[in-house]
PADRENDO-457058 format. One record per residue (C-alpha): x, y, z; residue in one letter. Coordinates in steps of 0.05 Angstrom, whole numbers, padded with zeros to 5 digits. Layout:
% PADRENDO-457058
REC       xx       yy       zz   r
REC        X        Y        Z   a
...
END
This chain:
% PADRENDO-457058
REC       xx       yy       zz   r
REC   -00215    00080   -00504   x
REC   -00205    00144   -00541   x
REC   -00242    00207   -00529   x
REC   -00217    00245   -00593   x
REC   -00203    00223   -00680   x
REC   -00147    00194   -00705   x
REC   -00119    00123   -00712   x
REC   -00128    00083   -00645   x
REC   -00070    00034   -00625   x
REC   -00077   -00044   -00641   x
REC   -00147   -00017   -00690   x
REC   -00115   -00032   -00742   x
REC   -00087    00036   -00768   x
REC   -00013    00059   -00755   x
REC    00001    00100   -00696   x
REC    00022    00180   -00699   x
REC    00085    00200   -00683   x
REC    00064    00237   -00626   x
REC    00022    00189   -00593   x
REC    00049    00183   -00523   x
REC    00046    00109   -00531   x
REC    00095    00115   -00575   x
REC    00156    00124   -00520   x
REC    00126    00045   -00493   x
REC    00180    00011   -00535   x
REC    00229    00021   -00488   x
REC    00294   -00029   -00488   x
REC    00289   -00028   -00411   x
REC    00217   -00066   -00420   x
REC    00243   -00114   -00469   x
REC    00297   -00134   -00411   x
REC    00250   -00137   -00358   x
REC    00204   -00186   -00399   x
REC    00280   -00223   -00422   x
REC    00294   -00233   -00341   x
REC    00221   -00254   -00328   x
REC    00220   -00305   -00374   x
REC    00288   -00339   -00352   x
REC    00261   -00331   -00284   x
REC    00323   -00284   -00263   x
REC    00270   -00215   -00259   x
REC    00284   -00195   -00181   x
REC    00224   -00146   -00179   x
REC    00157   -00144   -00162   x
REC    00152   -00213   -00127   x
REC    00108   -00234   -00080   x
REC    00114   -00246   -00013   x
REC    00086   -00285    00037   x
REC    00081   -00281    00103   x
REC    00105   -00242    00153   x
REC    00183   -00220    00137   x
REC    00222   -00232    00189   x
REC    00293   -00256    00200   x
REC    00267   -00318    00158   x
REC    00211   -00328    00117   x
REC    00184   -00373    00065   x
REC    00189   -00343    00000   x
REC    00152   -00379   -00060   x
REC    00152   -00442   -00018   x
REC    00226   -00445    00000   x
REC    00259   -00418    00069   x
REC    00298   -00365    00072   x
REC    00344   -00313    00108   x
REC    00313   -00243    00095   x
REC    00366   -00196    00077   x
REC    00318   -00157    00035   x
REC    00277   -00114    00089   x
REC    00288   -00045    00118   x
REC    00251   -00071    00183   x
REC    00321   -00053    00217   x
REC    00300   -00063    00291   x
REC    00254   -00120    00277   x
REC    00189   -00090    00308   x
REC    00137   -00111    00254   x
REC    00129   -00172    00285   x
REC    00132   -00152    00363   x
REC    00071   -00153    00390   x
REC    00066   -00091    00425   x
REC    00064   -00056    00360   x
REC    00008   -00102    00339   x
REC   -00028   -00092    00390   x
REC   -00029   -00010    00382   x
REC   -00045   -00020    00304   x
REC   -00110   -00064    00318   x
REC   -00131   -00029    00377   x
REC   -00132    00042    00334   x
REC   -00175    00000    00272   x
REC   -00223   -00024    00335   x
REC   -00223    00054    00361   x
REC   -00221    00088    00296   x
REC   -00242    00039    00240   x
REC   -00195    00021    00177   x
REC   -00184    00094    00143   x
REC   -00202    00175    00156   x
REC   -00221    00176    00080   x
REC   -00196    00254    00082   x
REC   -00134    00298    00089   x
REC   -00101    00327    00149   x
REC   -00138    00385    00128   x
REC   -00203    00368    00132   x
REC   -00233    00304    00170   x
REC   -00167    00265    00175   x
REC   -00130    00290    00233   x
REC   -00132    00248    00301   x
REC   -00096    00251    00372   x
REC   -00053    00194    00343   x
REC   -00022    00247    00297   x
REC   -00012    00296    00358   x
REC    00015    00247    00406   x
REC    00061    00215    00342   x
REC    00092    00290    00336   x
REC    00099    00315    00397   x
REC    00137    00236    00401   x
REC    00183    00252    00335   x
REC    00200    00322    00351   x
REC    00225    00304    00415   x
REC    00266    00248    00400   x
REC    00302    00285    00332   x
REC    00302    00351    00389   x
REC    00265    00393    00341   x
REC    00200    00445    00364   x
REC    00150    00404    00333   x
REC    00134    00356    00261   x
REC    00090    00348    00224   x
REC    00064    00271    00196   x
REC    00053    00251    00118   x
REC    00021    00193    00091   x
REC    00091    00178    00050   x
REC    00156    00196    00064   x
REC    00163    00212   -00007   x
REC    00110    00258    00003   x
REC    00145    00299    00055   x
REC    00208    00301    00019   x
REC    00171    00324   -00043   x
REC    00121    00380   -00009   x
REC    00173    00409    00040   x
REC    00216    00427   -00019   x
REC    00167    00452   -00064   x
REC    00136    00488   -00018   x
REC    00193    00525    00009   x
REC    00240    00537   -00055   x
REC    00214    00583   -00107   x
REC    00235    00632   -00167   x
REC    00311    00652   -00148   x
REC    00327    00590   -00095   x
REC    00371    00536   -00103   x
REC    00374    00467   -00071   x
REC    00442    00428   -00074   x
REC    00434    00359   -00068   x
REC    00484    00297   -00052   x
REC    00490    00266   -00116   x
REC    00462    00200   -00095   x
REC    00410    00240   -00057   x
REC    00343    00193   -00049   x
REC    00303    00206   -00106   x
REC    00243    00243   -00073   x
REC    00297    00297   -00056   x
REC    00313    00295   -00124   x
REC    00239    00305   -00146   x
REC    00227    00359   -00101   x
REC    00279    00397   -00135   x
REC    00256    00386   -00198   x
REC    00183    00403   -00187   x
REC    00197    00469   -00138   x
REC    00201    00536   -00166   x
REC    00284    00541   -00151   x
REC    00352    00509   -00192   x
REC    00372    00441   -00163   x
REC    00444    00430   -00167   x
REC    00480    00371   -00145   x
REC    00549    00351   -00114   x
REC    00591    00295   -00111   x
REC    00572    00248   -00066   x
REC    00594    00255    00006   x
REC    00652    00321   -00014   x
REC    00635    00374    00018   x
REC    00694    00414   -00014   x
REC    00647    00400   -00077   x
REC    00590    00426   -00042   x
REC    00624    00481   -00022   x
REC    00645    00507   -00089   x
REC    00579    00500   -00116   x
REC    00552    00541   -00056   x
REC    00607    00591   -00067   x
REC    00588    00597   -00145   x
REC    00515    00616   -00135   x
REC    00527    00660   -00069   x
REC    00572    00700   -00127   x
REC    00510    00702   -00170   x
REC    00470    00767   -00170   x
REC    00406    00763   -00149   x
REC    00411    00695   -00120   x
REC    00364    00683   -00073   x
REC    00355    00623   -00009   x
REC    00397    00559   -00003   x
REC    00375    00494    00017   x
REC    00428    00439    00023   x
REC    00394    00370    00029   x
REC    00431    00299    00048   x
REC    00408    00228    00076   x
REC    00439    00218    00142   x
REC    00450    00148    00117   x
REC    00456    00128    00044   x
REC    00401    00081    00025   x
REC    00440    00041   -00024   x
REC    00510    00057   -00006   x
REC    00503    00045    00067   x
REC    00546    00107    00086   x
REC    00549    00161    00133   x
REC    00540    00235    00101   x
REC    00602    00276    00141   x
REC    00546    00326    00172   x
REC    00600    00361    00204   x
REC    00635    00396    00148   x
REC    00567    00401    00109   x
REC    00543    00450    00159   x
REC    00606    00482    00167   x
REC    00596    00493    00096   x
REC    00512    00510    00102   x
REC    00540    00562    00166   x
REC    00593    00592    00113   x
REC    00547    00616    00056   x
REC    00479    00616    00097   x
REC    00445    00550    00067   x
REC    00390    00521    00104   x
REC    00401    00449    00116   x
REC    00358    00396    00114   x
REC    00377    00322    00136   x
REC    00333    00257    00115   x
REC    00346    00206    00172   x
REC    00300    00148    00144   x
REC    00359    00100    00142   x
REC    00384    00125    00201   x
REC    00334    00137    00254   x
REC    00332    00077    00301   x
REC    00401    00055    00291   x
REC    00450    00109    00287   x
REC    00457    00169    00345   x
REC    00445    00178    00424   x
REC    00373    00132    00427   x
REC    00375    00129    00344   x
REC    00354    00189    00345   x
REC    00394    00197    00274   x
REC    00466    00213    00241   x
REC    00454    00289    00259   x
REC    00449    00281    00326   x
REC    00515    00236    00333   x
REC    00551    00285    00291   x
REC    00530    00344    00341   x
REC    00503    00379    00287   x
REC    00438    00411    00282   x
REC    00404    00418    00228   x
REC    00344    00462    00209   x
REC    00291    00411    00195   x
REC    00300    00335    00196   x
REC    00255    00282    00159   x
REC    00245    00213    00180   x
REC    00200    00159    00144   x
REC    00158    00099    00184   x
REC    00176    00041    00139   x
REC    00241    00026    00167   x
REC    00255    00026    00234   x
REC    00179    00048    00251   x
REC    00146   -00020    00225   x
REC    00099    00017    00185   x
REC    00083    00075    00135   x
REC    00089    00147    00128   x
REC    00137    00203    00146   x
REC    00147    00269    00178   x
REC    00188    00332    00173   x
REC    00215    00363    00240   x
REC    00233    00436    00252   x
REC    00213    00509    00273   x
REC    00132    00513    00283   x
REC    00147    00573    00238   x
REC    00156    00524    00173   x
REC    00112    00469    00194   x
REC    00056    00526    00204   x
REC    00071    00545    00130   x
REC    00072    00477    00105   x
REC    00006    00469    00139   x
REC   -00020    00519    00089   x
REC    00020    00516    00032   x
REC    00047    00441    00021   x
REC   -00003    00404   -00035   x
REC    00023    00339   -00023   x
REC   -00006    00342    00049   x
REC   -00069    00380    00034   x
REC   -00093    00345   -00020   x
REC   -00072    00277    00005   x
REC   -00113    00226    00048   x
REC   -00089    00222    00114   x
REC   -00053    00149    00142   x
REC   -00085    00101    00163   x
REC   -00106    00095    00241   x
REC   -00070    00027    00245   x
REC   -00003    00051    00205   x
REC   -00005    00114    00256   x
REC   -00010    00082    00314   x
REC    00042    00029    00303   x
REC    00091    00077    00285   x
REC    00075    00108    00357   x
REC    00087    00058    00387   x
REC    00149    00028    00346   x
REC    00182    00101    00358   x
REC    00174    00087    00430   x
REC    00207    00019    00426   x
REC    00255    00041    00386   x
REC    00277    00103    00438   x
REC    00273    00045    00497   x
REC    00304   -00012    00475   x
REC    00382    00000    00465   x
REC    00390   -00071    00461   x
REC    00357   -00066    00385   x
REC    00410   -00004    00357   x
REC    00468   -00048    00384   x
REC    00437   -00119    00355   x
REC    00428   -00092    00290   x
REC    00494   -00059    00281   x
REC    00528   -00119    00308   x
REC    00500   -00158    00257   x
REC    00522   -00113    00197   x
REC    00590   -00116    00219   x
REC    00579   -00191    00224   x
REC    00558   -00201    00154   x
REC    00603   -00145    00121   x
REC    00661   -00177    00154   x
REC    00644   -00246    00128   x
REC    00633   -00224    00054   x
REC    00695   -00193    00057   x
REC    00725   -00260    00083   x
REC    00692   -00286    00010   x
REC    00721   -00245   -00025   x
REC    00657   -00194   -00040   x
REC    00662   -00123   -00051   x
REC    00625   -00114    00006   x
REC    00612   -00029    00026   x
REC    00565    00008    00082   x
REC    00590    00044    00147   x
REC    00596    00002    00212   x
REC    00532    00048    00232   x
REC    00492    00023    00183   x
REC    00444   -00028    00184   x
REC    00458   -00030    00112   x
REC    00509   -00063    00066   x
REC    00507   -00066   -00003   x
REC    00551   -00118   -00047   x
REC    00578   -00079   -00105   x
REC    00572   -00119   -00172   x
REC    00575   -00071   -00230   x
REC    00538   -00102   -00278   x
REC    00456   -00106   -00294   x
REC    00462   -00179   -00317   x
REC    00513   -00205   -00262   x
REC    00472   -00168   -00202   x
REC    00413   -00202   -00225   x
REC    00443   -00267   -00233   x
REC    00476   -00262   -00165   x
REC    00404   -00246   -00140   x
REC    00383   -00307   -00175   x
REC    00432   -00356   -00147   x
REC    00435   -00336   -00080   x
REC    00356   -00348   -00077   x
REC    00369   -00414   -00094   x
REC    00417   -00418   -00035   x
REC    00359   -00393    00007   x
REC    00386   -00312    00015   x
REC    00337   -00257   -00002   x
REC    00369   -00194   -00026   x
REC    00354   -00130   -00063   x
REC    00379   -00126   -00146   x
REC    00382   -00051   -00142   x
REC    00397   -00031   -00217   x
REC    00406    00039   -00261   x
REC    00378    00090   -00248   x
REC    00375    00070   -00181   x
REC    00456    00065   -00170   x
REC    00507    00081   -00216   x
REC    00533    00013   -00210   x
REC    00487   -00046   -00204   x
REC    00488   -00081   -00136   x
REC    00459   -00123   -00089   x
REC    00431   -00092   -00026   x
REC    00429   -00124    00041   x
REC    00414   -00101    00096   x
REC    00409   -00132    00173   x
REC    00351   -00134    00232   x
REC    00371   -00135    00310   x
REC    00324   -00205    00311   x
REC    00368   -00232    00267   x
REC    00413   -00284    00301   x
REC    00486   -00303    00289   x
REC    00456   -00370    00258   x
REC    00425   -00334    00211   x
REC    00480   -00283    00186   x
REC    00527   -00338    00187   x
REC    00475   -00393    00148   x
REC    00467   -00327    00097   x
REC    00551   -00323    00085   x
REC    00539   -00403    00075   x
REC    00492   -00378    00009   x
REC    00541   -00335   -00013   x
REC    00593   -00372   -00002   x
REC    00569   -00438   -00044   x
REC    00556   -00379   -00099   x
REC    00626   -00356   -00100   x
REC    00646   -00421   -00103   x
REC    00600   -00449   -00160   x
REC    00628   -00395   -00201   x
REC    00561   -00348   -00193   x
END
């Protein structure tokens, strides 16, 4: 429907120029709709069931290396058991924000839980972890700031930057030498007002370690504020996974986490001084003008963060396993990357067509991975990534997969 004159789309008449239509012939739609119909398009599909180590997807089994569910606690039944008990005590939604009507003594006890485990005053819970990514930065850099970002920086850092008030910069990933000449150039700046130096404790796609060490040697040397996302990390790496920052002995000024990794459900949080949290509690839009999680989603990441600070045996199961399958892809002959830390490791490929195609044929062989593809990565690969439930049966049944691959050619 159109609310104003001129020539409506598919109405027979041509379309303006500046209809914003216009931009939907986009080459990257005509490949998508090229992969779906050769059956090779690795987004979007459906799942069913409950993903575990092994699953039925589209009616064949198959190893899950797809899922960020690091330390396997979607499926324990402890965590169930707090997410239906908070829909029987609180019903299905708070249908307001944190600001209003939505704030419960599940978001209390869940960050008085967070900010002790990260050893920060106190946190403060989103609905996304996008969310608190995107409102911490806009709320805190304005007219004069700066934030310099990793360059492979997840992109709701990224947005952040670009929607604050202040100049985002980037440097190359995981240099701090780079950083630190970018730091030095707008310190030598007049009138150049705060720093904020954001990183991901681990690399989402890349699977490494950021070296927190010399970043906040560098943060310390031009006073930069720094600001460390642990979603990838928390649960697995540090003293009870309670992130990279943490195991590097560094301490950073305000640490955000997510829920849909480790924490078996949804949401996120940003950790620091009751000073800023009191000022996002005022200031950040994203929080105030968002509906507040779900009871259910709340209460299972209580009670996942719990598990997660409990059972050691699930930070050493997981890791384990990475090293199990990284090894063995190396044995094949894969590019295979990621730090021994990390519950993550990504096969490089390089190209769109061959990353889906690898996607494609290991699927066949019964291994679900991730086609991650421009813009998401420089360099197209496929990303897997581990649980501490799954067994050496299953790691080694998924280097079977790839294995027949490599040796069909694929």
């Amino acid at each position: 429907m159109s609310g104003g004159g001129g020539a409506e789309p598919g109405a027979g008449g041509s379309k303006p120029v500046d209809d914003i239509f216009a931009k939907l012939a986009d080459q990257r739609v005509e490949q998508w709709h090229l992969a779906d119909s050769m059956g090779m398009l690795p987004f979007f599909r459906e799942l069913s069931g409950e993903v575990g180590p092994r699953m039925t997807f589209e009616g064949r089994p198959v190893v899950m290396l797809g899922s960020n569910n690091y330390l396997g606690l979607t499926s324990d039944e402890r965590v169930r058991r707090a997410a239906v008990e908070a829909v029987e005590r609180y019903g299905t939604g708070l249908t307001g924000s944190r600001l209003l009507n939505g704030s419960l003594p599940l978001h209390r006890e869940l960050e008085d839980e967070l900010a002790d485990w990260v050893g920060k005053e106190t946190a403060l819970v989103f609905t996304t972890g996008y969310a608190a990514n995107l409102g911490l930065m806009v709320s805190l850099l304005g007219e004069g700031d700066a934030v310099f970002l990793d360059s492979t920086a997840h992109a709701s850092l990224v947005d952040g930057g670009r929607f604050s008030g202040g100049t985002l910069r980037a440097f190359r990933h995981n240099r701090p030498n780079s950083l630190r000449r970018g730091l030095r150039g707008w310190r030598e700046q007049p009138g150049a007002g705060g720093l904020l130096v954001a990183v991901d404790g681990v690399y989402s796609m890349e699977g490494d370690v950021a070296p927190l060490a010399e970043i906040a040697a560098a943060c310390t040397e031009f006073g930069a504020r720094l600001l460390v996302d642990e979603a990838h990390a928390l649960g697995v790496v540090g003293p009870d996974g309670s992130g990279s920052a943490p195991e590097a002995g560094v301490e950073p000024d305000l640490v955000m986490g997510t829920f849909s990794k480790s924490l078996a459900s949804c949401g996120g949080f940003i950790a620091g001084p009751r000073a800023v949290i009191d000022f996002l509690k005022v200031t950040c839009r994203p929080l105030l003008f968002t509906a507040s999680g779900v009871p259910a989603a709340l209460a299972a990441a209580l009670a996942a963060a719990r598990l997660a600070r409990s059972e050691g045996w699930r930070r050493e199961a997981v890791v384990a396993n990475a090293r199990r399958l990284r090894r063995g892809l190396r044995q094949l002959g894969y590019d295979a990357g990621g730090d021994d830390r990390s519950a993550i490791v990504p096969v490089l490929v390089g190209d769109d067509w061959k990353a889906a195609t690898l996607w494609r044929s290991l699927l066949d062989q019964g291994v679900y991975t991730n086609c991650a593809v421009a813009p998401a990565v420089s360099k197209a690969l496929l990303r897997t990534s581990v649980m501490a439930t799954h067994t050496e049966a299953d790691i080694d049944d998924a280097l079977a997969g790839f294995d027949a691959v490599a040796a069909a050619g694929g």
